[in-house]
Backbone as a ProteinNet text record, in pm:
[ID]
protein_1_A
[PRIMARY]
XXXXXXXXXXXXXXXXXXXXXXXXXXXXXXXXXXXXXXXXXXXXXXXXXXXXXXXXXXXXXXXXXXXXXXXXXXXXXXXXXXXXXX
[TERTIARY]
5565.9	5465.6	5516	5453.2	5494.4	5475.3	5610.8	5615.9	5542.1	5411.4	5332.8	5372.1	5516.6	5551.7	5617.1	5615.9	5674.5	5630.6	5668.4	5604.8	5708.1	5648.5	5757.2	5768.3	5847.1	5960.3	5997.4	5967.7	6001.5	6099.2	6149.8	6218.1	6167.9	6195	6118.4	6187.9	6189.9	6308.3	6348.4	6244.5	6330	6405.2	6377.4	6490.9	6549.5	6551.1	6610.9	6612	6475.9	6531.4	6371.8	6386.7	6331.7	6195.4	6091.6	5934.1	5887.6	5757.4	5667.3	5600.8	5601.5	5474	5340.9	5285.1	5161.2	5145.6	5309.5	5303.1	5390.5	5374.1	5404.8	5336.2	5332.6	5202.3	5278.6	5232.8	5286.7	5257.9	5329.4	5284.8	5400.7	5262.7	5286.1	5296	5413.9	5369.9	5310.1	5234.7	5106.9	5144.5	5067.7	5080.5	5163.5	5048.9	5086.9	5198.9	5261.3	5377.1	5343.8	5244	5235.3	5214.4	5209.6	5199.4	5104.3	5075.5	4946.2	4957.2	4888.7	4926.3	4839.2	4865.4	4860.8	4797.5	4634.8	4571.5	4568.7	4615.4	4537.7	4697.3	4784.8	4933.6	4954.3	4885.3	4882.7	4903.2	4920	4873.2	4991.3	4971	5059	5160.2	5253.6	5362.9	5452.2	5569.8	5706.7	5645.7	5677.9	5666.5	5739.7	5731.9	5783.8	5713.1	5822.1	5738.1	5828.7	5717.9	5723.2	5644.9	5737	5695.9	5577.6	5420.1	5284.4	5384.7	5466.5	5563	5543	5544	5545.1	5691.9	5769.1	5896.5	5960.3	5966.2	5969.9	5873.5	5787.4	5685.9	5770.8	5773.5	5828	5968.3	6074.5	6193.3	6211.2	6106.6	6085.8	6051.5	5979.2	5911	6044.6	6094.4	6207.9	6313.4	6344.6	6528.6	6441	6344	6227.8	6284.7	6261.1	6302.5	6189.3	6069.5	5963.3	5987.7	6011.9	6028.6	6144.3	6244.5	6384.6	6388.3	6272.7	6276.2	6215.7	6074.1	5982.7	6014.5	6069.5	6097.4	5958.3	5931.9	5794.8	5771.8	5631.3	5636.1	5550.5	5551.3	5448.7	5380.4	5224.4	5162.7	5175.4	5082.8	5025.2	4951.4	4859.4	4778.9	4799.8	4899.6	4971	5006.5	5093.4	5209.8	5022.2	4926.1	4834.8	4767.8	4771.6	4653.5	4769.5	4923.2	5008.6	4998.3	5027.2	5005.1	4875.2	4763.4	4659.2	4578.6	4704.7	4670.7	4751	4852.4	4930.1	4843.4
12909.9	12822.3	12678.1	12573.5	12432.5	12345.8	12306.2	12187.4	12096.6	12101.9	12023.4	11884.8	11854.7	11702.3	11687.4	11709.2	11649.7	11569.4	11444.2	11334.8	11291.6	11304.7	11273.3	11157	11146.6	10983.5	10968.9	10864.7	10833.9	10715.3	10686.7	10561.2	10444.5	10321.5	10177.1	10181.2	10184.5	10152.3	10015.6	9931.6	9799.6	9789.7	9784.8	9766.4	9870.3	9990.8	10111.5	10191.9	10104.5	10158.4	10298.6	10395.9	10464.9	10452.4	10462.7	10483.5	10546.2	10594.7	10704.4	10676.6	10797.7	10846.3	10734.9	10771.9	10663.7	10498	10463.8	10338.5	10305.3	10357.5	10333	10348.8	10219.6	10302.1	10344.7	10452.1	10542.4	10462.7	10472.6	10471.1	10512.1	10568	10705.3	10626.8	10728.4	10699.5	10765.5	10688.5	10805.1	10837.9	10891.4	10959.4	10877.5	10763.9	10625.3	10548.3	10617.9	10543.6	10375.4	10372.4	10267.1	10268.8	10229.6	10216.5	10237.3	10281.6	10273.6	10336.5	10263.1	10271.4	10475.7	10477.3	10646.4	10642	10618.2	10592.6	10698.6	10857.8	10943.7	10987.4	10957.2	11017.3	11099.7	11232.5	11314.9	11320.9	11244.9	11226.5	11311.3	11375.1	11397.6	11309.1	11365	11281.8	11219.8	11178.4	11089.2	10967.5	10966.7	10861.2	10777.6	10684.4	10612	10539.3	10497	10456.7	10288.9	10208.4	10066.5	10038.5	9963.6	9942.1	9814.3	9828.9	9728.2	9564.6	9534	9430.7	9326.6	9174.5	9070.9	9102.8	9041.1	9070.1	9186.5	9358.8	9446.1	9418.6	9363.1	9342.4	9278.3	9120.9	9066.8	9084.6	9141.2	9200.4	9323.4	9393	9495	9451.3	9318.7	9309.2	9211.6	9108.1	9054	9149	9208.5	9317.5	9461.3	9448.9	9576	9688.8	9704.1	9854.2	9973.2	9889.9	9989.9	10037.3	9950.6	9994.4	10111.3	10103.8	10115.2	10275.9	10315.4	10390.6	10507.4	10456.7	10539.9	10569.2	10456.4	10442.7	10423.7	10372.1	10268.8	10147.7	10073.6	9958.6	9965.7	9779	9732.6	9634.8	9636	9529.2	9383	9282.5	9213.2	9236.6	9281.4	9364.2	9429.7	9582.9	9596.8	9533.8	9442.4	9332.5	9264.5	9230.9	9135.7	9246.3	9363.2	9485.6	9478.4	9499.7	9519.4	9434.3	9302.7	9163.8	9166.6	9197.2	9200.6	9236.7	9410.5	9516.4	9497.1	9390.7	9339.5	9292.4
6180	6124.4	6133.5	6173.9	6206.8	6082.9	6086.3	5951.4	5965.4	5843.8	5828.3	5765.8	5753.5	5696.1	5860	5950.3	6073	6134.3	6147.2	6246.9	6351.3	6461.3	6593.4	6592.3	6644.3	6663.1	6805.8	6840.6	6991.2	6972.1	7129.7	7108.2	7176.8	7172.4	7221.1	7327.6	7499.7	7546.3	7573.3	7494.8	7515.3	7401.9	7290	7188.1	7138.5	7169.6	7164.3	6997	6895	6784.7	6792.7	6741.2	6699.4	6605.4	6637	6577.2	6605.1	6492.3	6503.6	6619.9	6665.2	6802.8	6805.7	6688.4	6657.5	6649.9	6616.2	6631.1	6770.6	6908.6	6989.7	7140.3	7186.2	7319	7432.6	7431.9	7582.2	7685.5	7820.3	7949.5	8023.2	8132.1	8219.4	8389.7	8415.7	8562.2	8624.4	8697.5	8809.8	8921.3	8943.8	9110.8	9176	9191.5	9321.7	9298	9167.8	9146	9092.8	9051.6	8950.2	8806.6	8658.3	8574.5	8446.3	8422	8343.5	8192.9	8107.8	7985.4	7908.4	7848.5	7832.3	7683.3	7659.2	7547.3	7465.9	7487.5	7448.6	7407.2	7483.6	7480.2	7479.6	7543.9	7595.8	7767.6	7820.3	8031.4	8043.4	8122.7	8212.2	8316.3	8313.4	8406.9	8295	8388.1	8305	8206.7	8082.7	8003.4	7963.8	7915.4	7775	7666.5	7608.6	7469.8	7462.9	7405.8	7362.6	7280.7	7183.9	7052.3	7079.2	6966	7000.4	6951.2	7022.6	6953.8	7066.9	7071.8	7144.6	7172.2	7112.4	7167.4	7219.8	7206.6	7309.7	7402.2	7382	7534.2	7667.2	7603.2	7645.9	7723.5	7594.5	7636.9	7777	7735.3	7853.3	7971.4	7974.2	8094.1	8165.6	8108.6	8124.3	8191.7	8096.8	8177.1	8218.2	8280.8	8394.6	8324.1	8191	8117.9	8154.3	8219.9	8207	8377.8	8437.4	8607.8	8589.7	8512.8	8547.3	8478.9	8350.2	8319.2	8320.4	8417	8496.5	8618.2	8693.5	8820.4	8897.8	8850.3	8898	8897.7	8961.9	8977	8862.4	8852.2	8679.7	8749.2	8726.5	8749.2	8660.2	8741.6	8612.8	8504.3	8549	8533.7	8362.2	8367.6	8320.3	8183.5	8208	8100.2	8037.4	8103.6	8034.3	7968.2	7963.7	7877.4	7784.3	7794.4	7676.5	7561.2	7645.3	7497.1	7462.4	7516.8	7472.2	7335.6	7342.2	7236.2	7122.8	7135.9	7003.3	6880.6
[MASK]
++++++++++++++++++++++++++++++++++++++++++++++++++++++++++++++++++++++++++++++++++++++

Protein backbone atom coordinates (compact mmCIF):
# COMPACT_ATOMS: atom_id res chain seq x y z
CA UNK A 1 0.00 0.00 0.00
CA UNK A 2 1.69 3.49 -0.98
CA UNK A 3 2.49 6.06 1.62
CA UNK A 4 0.00 8.51 1.39
CA UNK A 5 2.35 11.34 3.21
CA UNK A 6 5.01 10.81 0.28
CA UNK A 7 5.97 13.62 -1.87
CA UNK A 8 8.80 13.17 -4.41
CA UNK A 9 11.69 15.34 -4.44
CA UNK A 10 13.73 16.02 -7.37
CA UNK A 11 16.86 17.89 -7.76
CA UNK A 12 17.52 21.55 -9.55
CA UNK A 13 20.50 20.71 -11.71
CA UNK A 14 21.58 24.09 -11.65
CA UNK A 15 21.85 24.70 -8.05
CA UNK A 16 21.82 21.19 -7.02
CA UNK A 17 19.54 21.68 -3.89
CA UNK A 18 16.58 19.38 -3.68
CA UNK A 19 12.57 20.34 -4.23
CA UNK A 20 9.31 18.98 -4.49
CA UNK A 21 8.34 17.46 -7.88
CA UNK A 22 5.56 20.20 -8.05
CA UNK A 23 7.64 23.03 -7.51
CA UNK A 24 9.92 22.14 -10.32
CA UNK A 25 9.48 22.23 -14.17
CA UNK A 26 10.53 19.22 -15.98
CA UNK A 27 12.12 19.17 -19.36
CA UNK A 28 12.49 16.39 -21.58
CA UNK A 29 14.55 15.57 -24.33
CA UNK A 30 12.87 14.66 -27.57
CA UNK A 31 13.35 12.64 -30.26
CA UNK A 32 15.17 15.39 -32.44
CA UNK A 33 17.28 15.87 -29.71
CA UNK A 34 16.08 19.22 -28.79
CA UNK A 35 14.48 20.53 -25.59
CA UNK A 36 11.21 21.02 -24.52
CA UNK A 37 9.68 21.80 -21.38
CA UNK A 38 7.45 18.68 -19.93
CA UNK A 39 3.97 20.42 -18.62
CA UNK A 40 2.29 17.35 -17.56
CA UNK A 41 5.68 15.69 -16.11
CA UNK A 42 4.82 12.73 -17.10
CA UNK A 43 6.65 12.73 -21.15
CA UNK A 44 8.47 10.31 -21.85
CA UNK A 45 12.22 10.34 -22.43
CA UNK A 46 15.41 11.61 -20.24
CA UNK A 47 14.56 14.48 -17.89
CA UNK A 48 15.44 17.05 -15.56
CA UNK A 49 14.32 19.25 -13.14
CA UNK A 50 14.90 23.21 -12.59
CA UNK A 51 13.84 25.08 -10.01
CA UNK A 52 10.64 28.15 -11.47
CA UNK A 53 13.77 30.46 -10.15
CA UNK A 54 15.37 33.55 -12.27
CA UNK A 55 18.55 32.72 -11.00
CA UNK A 56 18.65 28.68 -11.63
CA UNK A 57 17.31 29.86 -14.95
CA UNK A 58 19.78 31.94 -15.61
CA UNK A 59 22.57 29.86 -13.87
CA UNK A 60 21.60 26.86 -16.01
CA UNK A 61 21.52 28.55 -19.08
CA UNK A 62 24.97 30.25 -18.34
CA UNK A 63 27.24 26.91 -17.23
CA UNK A 64 24.68 24.69 -20.22
CA UNK A 65 23.48 22.42 -17.16
CA UNK A 66 20.45 21.71 -19.27
CA UNK A 67 22.54 20.72 -22.61
CA UNK A 68 25.09 18.89 -20.45
CA UNK A 69 22.47 16.96 -18.60
CA UNK A 70 20.14 15.84 -21.30
CA UNK A 71 22.66 15.86 -23.83
CA UNK A 72 20.80 18.05 -25.96
CA UNK A 73 20.60 21.20 -27.62
CA UNK A 74 18.47 24.37 -25.93
CA UNK A 75 16.80 26.82 -27.95
CA UNK A 76 15.98 30.41 -27.58
CA UNK A 77 13.08 29.69 -27.77
CA UNK A 78 13.29 27.46 -24.82
CA UNK A 79 15.31 29.89 -22.07
CA UNK A 80 12.33 32.74 -23.23
CA UNK A 81 9.13 30.13 -22.26
CA UNK A 82 11.39 29.41 -18.92
CA UNK A 83 11.70 33.17 -17.64
CA UNK A 84 8.46 33.65 -18.84
CA UNK A 85 6.75 31.08 -16.37
CA UNK A 86 8.65 32.65 -13.34
Amino acid sequence: MPNRGHRPARTCVACRREGLKADLTRLVRAQDGSVVVDMTGSAPGRGAYLHRDPDCIAGARKRRHIERSLGATTSEELWVRLTASV
